[in-house]
N, C-alpha and C positions, 0 to 999 in steps of 0.2 A: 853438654856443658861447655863443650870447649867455643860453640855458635855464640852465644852468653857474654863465653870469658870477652869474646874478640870484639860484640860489640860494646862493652863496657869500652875495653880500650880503646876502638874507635872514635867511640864519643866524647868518653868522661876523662880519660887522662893521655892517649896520644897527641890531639891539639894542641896542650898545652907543655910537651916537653919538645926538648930541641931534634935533630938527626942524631941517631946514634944511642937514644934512651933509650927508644920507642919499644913498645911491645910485640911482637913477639921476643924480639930478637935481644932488649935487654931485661935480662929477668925479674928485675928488682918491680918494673912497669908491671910484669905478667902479676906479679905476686899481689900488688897493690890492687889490679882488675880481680882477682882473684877475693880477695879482703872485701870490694866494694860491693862484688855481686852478691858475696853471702849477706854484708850489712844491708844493704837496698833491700836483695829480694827476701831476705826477714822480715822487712819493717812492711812491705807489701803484702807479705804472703799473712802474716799476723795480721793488722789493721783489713784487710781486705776481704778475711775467711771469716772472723769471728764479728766484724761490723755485720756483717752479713746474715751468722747464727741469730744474733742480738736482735737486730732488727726483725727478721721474718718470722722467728721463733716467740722471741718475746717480748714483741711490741704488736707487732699484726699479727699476730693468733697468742696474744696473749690470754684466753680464757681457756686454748686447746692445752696449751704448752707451759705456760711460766710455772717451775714447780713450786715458785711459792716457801720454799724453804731459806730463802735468800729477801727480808720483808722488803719491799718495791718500793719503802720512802728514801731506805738505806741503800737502794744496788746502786746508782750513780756514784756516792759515794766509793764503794767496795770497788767499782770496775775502774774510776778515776787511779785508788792504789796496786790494782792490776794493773794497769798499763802503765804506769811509774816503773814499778818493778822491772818490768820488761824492757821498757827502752832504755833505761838503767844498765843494764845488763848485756841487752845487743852489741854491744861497740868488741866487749872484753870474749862476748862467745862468739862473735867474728873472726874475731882476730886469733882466737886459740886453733878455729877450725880450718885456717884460711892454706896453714904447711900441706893438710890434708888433701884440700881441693886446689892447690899447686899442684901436687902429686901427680892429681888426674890428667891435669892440661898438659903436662910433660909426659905423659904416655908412663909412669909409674905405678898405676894401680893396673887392672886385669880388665877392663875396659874397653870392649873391641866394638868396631865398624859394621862389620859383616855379618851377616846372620849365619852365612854360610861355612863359617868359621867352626862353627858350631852345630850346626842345624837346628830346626824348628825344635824337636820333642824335647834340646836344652836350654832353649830357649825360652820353653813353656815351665819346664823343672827348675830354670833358675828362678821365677817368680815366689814358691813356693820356699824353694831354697832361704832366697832371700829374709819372707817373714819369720821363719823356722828360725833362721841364725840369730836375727836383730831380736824377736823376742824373748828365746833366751838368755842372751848377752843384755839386755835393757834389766830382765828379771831379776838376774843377779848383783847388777849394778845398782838397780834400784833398794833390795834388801839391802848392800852395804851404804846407801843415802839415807837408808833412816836405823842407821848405830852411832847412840852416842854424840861423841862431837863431831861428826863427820853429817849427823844431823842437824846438829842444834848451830853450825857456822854456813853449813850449806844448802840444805835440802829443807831448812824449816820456813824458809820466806816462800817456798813453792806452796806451803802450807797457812800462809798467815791466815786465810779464812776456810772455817769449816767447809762451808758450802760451798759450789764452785760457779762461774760465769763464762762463758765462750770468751773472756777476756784472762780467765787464771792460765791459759793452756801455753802461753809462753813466760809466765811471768815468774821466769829462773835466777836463782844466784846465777852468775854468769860461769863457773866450775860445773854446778848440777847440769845444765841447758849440754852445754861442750860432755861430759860424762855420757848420755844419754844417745846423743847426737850422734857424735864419732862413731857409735859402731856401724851406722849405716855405710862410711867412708872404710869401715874395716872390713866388712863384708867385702867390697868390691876391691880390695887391696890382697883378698885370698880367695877371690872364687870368678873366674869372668862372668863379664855383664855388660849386657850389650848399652850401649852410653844412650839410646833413647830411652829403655825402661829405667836406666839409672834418674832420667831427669823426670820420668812420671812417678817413679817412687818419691822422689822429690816433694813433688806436688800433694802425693795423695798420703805420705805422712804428715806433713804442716795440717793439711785436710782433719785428718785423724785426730791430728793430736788437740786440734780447738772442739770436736765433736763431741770427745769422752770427755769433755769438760763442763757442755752447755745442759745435764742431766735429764738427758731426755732421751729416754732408752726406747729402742722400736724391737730388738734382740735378743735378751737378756735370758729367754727361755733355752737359748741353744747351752751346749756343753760342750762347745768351742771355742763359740767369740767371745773375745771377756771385754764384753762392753760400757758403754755409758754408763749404764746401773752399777754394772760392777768400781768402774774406777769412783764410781760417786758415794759409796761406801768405803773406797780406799780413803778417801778424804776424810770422810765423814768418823770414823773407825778406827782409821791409822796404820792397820797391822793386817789388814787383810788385802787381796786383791793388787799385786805388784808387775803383775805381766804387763804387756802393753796390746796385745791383741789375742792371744789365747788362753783357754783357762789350765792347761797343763800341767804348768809348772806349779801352779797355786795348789793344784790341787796332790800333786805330786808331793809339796811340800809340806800341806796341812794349811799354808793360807788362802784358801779357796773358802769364800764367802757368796751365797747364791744372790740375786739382785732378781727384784720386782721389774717384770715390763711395765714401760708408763704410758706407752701409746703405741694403739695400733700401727703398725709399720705401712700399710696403704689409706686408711683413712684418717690417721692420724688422731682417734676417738682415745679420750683419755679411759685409762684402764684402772691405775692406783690412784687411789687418794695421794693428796701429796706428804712428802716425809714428814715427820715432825718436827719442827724446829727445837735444837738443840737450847740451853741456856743463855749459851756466848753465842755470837756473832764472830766472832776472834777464837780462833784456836790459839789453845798453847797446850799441844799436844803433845805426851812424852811416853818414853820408850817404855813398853810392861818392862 
């Protein structure tokens, strides 16, 4: 991360201040490269992952893929208020998360260089570690996002349409987004972690998180992953299905909800018929 921080500051705001601002060396600079990498590599990592589901999933192989629950004269519309949402919203979940990834670049969190630090068999157990903590800690976070007014002021525009599009999977109050987020930066603020899996968890959350959105399940059979299926029933439902990658705590809980696979995972041959379309188009979903 810190490769990142330094050429933000190299490019985008060292040139432009005088001797004696400059980043590393005045922090104010670092903190600002810090702010712009998360707002930049947001708006990239979103536009860039789910332009991507959209297009290949359900535009070219739209007879495999499109579930069809979402009707196809209205998605343009629906993804236009998804992506409102979201860039809406980046500036404020930037900037809430920005103290955090300071943290990092000042050698704060537990963050090391070396593998050898460590060695390899914790460096394979902190991967593991890792999902184990975040998905817990999201589980819980999540059930307290959908009580009450803690729903209805933040967590309910993650919700404004039933069904979902590779474009709902950022598109956060800018509290819920930072809520959710943060525990990935708290994870590595109490457990070391070596700073290049820190940057591929990075990547393969943003990944994740547009994926269990674009409802198109290849997994749903296992009694582990709490997948596509799964979260596309937390949508759909409201009260079930709150993990973010295992089904544990759901089921641990009583909200464990089972999910249809909808296409085979190598040939991609459709499996279920598609869901049924609900009433609304528009949730206004509320709390049993």
């Amino acid at each position: 991360m810190e490769v990142a921080i330094s050429a933000v500051s190299d490019y985008l705001i060292n040139p432009f201040l005088p001797e004696g601002y400059k980043a590393p060396q005045f922090w104010p600079a670092t903190a600002l490269a810090c702010y712009l990498l998360l707002y930049i590599g947001g708006r990239v990592f979103y536009f860039g992952v789910a332009y991507f589901q959209y297009y290949y999933f359900w535009e070219r192989n739209r007879e495999k893929y499109y579930p069809h629950t979402v009707p196809y004269e209205k998605l343009q519309a629906q993804m236009k208020d998804e992506k409102e949402i979201a860039v809406r919203n980046m500036a404020k979940m930037a900037a809430l998360m920005t103290p955090f990834t300071f943290g990092v670049s000042q050698g704060w969190s537990k963050t090391y260089y070396n593998v050898d630090d460590y060695g390899w068999p914790y460096l394979i157990a902190s991967i593991f570690m890792f999902f184990v903590f975040t998905d817990f800690m999201i589980y819980w976070v999540h059930r307290l996002l959908h009580y009450g007014l803690v729903y209805k002021y933040i967590h309910k525009e993650h919700h404004t349409y039933r069904y979902t599009t590779p474009f709902s999977s950022h598109a956060f109050h800018w509290v819920d987004g930072w809520s959710q987020g943060v525990q990935y930066y708290v994870f590595v603020y109490l457990f070391p972690f070596h700073h290049i899996l820190f940057i591929v968890m990075f990547i393969f959350v943003n990944c994740w998180t547009v994926m269990i959105h674009d409802q198109i399940d290849f997994v749903s059979p296992s009694k582990v992953i709490l997948s596509t299926g799964h979260h596309t029933i937390h949508h759909a439902q409201f009260n079930y299905n709150y993990g973010q990658y295992f089904t544990f705590w759901d089921r641990l809980c009583g909200t464990y909800l089972p999910a249809p696979q909808t296409n085979e995972l190598i040939t991609g041959k459709r499996l279920s018929p598609p869901a049924p379309k609900l009433p609304e188009d528009k949730q206004s979903a509320k709390k049993k």
